[in-house]
C-alpha positions in Angstrom: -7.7 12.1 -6.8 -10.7 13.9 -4.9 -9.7 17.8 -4.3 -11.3 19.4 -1.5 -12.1 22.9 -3.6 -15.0 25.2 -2.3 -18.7 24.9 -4.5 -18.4 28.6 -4.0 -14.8 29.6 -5.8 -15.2 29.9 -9.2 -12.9 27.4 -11.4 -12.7 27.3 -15.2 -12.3 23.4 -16.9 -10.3 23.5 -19.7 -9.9 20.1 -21.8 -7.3 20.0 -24.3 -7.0 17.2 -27.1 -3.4 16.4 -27.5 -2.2 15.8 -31.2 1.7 15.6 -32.9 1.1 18.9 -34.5 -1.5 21.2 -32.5 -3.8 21.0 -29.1 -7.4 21.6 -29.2 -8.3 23.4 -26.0 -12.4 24.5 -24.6 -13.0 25.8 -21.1 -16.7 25.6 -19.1 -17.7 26.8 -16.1 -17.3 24.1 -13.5 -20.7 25.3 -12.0 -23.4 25.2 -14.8 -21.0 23.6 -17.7 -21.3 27.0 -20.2 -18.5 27.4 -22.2 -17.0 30.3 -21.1 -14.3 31.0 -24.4 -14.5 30.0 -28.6 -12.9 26.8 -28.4 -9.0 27.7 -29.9 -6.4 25.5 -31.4 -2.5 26.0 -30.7 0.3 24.1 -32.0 2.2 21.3 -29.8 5.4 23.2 -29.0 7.1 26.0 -27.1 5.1 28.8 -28.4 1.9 26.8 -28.7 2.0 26.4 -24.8 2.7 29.9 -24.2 0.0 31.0 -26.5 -2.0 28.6 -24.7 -1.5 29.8 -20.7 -1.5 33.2 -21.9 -5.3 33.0 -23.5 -6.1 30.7 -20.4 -4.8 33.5 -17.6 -6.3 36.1 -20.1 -9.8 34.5 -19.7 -9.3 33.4 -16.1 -8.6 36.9 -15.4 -11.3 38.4 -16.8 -14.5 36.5 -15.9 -13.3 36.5 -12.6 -11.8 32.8 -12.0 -9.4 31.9 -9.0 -9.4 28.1 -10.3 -8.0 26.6 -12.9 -8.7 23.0 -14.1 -7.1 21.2 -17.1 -7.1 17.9 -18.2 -6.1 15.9 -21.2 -5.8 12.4 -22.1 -2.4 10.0 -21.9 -1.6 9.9 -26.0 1.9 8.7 -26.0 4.3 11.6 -24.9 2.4 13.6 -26.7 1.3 15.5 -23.6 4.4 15.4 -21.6 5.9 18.8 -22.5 2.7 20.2 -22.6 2.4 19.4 -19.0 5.6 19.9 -17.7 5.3 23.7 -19.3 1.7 24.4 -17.7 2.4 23.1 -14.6 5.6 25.8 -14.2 3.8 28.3 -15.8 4.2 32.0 -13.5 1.4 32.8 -16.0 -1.5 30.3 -14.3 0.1 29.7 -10.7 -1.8 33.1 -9.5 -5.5 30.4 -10.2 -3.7 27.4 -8.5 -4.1 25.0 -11.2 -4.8 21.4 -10.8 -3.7 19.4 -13.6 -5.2 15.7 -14.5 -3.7 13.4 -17.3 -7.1 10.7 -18.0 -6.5 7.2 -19.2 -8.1 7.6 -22.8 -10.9 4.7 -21.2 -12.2 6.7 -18.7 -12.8 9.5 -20.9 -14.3 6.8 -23.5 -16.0 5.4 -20.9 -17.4 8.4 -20.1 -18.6 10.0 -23.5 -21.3 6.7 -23.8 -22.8 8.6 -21.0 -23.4 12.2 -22.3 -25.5 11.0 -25.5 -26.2 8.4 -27.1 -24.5 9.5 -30.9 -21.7 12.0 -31.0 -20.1 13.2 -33.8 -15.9 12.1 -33.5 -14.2 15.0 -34.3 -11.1 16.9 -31.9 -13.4 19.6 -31.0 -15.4 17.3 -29.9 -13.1 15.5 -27.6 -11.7 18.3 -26.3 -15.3 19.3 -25.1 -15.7 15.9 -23.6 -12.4 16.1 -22.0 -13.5 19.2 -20.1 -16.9 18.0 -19.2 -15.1 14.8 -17.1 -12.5 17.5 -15.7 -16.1 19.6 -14.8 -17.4 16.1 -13.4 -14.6 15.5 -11.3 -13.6 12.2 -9.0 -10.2 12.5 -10.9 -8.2 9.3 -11.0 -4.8 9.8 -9.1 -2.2 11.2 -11.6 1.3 10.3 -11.5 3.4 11.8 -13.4 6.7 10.7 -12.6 10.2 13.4 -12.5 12.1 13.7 -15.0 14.9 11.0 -13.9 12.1 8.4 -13.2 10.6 9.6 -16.7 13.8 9.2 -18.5 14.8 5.7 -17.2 10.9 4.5 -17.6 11.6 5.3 -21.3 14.4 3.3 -21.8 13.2 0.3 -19.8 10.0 0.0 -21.6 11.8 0.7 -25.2 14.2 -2.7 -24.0 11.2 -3.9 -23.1 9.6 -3.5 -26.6 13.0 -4.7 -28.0 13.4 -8.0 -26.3 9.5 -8.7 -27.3 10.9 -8.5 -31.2 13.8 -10.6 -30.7 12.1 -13.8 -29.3 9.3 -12.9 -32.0 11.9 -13.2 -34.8 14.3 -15.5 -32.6 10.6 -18.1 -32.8 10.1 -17.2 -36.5 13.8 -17.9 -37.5 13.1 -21.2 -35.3 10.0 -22.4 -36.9 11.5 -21.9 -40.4 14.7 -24.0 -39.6 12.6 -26.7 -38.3 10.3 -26.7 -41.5 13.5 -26.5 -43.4 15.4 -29.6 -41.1 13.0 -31.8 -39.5 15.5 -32.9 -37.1 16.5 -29.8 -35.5 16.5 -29.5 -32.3 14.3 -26.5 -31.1 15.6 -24.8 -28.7 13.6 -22.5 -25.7 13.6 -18.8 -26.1 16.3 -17.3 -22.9 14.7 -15.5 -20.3 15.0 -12.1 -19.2 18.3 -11.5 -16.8 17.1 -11.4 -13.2 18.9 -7.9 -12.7 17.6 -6.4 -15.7 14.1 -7.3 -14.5 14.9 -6.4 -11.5 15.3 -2.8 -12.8 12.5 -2.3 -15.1 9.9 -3.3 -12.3 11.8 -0.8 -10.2 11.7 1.7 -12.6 8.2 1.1 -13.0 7.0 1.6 -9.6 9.2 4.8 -9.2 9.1 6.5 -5.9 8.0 3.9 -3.7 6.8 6.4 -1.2 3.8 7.3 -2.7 1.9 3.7 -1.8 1.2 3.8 2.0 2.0 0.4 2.1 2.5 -3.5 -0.6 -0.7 -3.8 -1.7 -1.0 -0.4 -2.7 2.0 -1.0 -4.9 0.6 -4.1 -6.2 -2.8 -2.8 -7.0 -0.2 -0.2 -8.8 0.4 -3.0 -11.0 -2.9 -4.8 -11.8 -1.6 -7.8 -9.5 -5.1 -7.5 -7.0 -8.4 -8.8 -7.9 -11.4 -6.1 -8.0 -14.0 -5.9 -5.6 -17.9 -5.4 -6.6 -19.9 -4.1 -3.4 -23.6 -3.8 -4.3 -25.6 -3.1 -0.7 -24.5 -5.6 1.6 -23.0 -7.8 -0.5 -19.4 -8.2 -1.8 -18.2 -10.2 -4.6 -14.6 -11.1 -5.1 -13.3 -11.3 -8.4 -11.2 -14.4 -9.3 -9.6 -12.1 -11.7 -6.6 -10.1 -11.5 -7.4 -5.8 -13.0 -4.8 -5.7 -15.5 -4.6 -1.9 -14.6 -2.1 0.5 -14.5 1.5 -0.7 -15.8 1.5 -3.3 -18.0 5.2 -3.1 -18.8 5.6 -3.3 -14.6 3.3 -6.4 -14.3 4.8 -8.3 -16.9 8.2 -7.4 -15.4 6.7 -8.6 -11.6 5.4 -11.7 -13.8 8.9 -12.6 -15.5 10.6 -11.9 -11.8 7.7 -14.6 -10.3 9.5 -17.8 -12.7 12.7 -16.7 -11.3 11.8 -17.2 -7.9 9.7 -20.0 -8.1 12.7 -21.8 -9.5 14.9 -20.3 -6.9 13.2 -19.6 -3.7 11.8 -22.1 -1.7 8.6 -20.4 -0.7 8.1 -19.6 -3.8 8.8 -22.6 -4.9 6.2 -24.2 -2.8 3.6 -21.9 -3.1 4.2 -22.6 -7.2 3.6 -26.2 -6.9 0.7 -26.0 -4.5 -1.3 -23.4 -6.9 -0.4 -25.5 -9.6 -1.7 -28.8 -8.7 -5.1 -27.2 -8.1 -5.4 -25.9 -11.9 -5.1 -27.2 -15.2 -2.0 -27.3 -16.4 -1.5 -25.0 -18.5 -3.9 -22.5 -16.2 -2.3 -23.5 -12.9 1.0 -22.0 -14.4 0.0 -18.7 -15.0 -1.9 -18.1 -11.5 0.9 -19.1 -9.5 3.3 -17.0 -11.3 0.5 -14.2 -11.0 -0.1 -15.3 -7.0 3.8 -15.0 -6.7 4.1 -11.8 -8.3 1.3 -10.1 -5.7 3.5 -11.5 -2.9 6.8 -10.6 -3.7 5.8 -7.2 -4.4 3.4 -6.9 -1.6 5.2 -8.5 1.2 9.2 -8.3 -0.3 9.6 -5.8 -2.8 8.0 -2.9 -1.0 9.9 -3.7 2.0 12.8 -3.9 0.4 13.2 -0.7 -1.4 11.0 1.3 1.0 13.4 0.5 3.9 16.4 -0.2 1.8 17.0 -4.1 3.3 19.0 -6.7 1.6 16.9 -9.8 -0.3 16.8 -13.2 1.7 16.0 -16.8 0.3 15.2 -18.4 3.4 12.3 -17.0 5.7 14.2 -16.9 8.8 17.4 -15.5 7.9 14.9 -12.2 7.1 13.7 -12.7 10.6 16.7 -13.0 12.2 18.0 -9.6 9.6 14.8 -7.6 11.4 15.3 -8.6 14.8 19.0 -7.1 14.2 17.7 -4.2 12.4 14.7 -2.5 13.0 13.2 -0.6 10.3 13.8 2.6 9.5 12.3 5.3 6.8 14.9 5.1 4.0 
């Protein structure tokens, strides 16, 4: 997320490292990088925070800050309450502060560049921390409310859950046939179309925040990058893989369901397929299938609250008999 602050107010970068027992916290100067205040290390709960915005308003105050920056890297929910306590804090809202949870790669990405060996210690990534807060073109950081939060938790733990029962329900299979040759081995069941329906749902969150489907599916690693170097542009033939995994493989799961179901879907699954390999062609029409239905269907769907439809035209003949409207 690019903020529009003056060069000319003064804003303190604070980077904290994030552990299960205490933070390590260092502020700079956003203008020449000096570290303003002895790095300090507070414990990770209720009165580690407080100590925490108190020290931070303390030394705001006094070198004459109006801005406060503070970032930390995604370790877990190791950060959440951390976060949710700074960012209602009366203590820090008097230097407007901006708060920025990193994907730990960026930041990784981003200490090769400062030198060449560092030493790997939690003072150490806090300090690096606060130098990519200092360096700024933050990533856009979503943190979800606390209903969102709370049903993203469940989903992904039935998520994790129904990853370990086909693991076993494949292990308990492999030993039965090893133990009867002539048993008769039996596919692992899919996931319930509702109950994937709902984790992908609760994945996205608000879907509001993407101006329109491909946003939401970029949301999910579904696009393929683009590399623009001068006046060239090169299309990947690769999907990212970035932000939720849990979401893509839900969208993934959902894109079998209606390649078996719909017939678009069904089409489009056979006509990718007979282009690739086998094996290959399988996974990128389920992957092309995904993008669409989340692009073109999903987002319309839940943005303007409109029924699912099989067949192209009875959707056409649903919009010409209801216009859209904001939900």
């Amino acid at each position: 997320m690019l903020k529009a602050l003056s060069v000319n107010e003064p804003t303190l970068c604070v980077g904290a490292d994030v552990h299960l027992d205490e933070i390590v916290l260092r502020a700079v100067d956003k203008t020449d990088g000096h570290e303003v205040l002895e790095r300090f290390h507070v414990t990770n709960n209720l009165p580690g925070a407080q100590s925490a915005a108190t020290t931070l308003a303390q030394a705001a105050a006094q070198k004459g800050y109006t801005h406060l920056e503070i970032g930390w890297e995604a370790t877990g929910l190791l950060w959440v309450p951390f976060h949710r306590f700074l960012s209602a804090s009366p203590l820090l809202h008097l230097f407007t502060p901006e708060l920025v949870c990193f994907n730990p790669k960026l930041v990784a990405n981003f200490k090769d560049g400062l030198v060449l060996r560092r030493p790997k210690n939690d003072e150490r990534d806090a300090w690096d921390v606060a130098a990519r807060v200092r360096f700024g073109e933050w990533p856009v950081s979503y943190v979800p409310a606390d209903f969102w939060q709370g049903l993203r938790r469940l989903t992904r733990y039935r998520y994790q859950l129904s990853r370990n029962l086909s693991r076993e329900e494949m292990r308990f299979q492999s030993y039965a046939f090893l133990k009867a040759s002539d048993w008769k081995r039996v596919k692992p069941f899919s996931n319930v179309f509702g109950a994937t329906s709902i984790a992908l749902v609760t994945e996205v969150g608000d879907i509001r925040r993407f101006p329109d489907g491909e946003h939401a599916a970029s949301f999910l690693g579904l696009t393929t990058s683009k590399h623009i170097s001068g006046a060239t542009l090169y299309q990947s033939k690769h999907i990212t893989k970035q932000g939720s995994p849990n979401g893509r493989y839900a969208a993934v799961n959902m894109a079998l369901h209606l390649s078996q179901r719909v017939p678009k879907y069904r089409a489009m699954y056979k006509a990718i397929k007979s282009r690739k390999p086998p094996r290959k062609g399988h996974f990128v029409a389920l992957v092309a299938i995904a993008r669409d239905f989340v692009t073109n269907v999903l987002y319309d769907m839940y943005r303007y609250q409109r029924p699912f439809f099989g067949e192209v035209e009875d959707y056409r003949q649903y919009r010409r008999e209801h216009p859209r409207t904001e939900a």
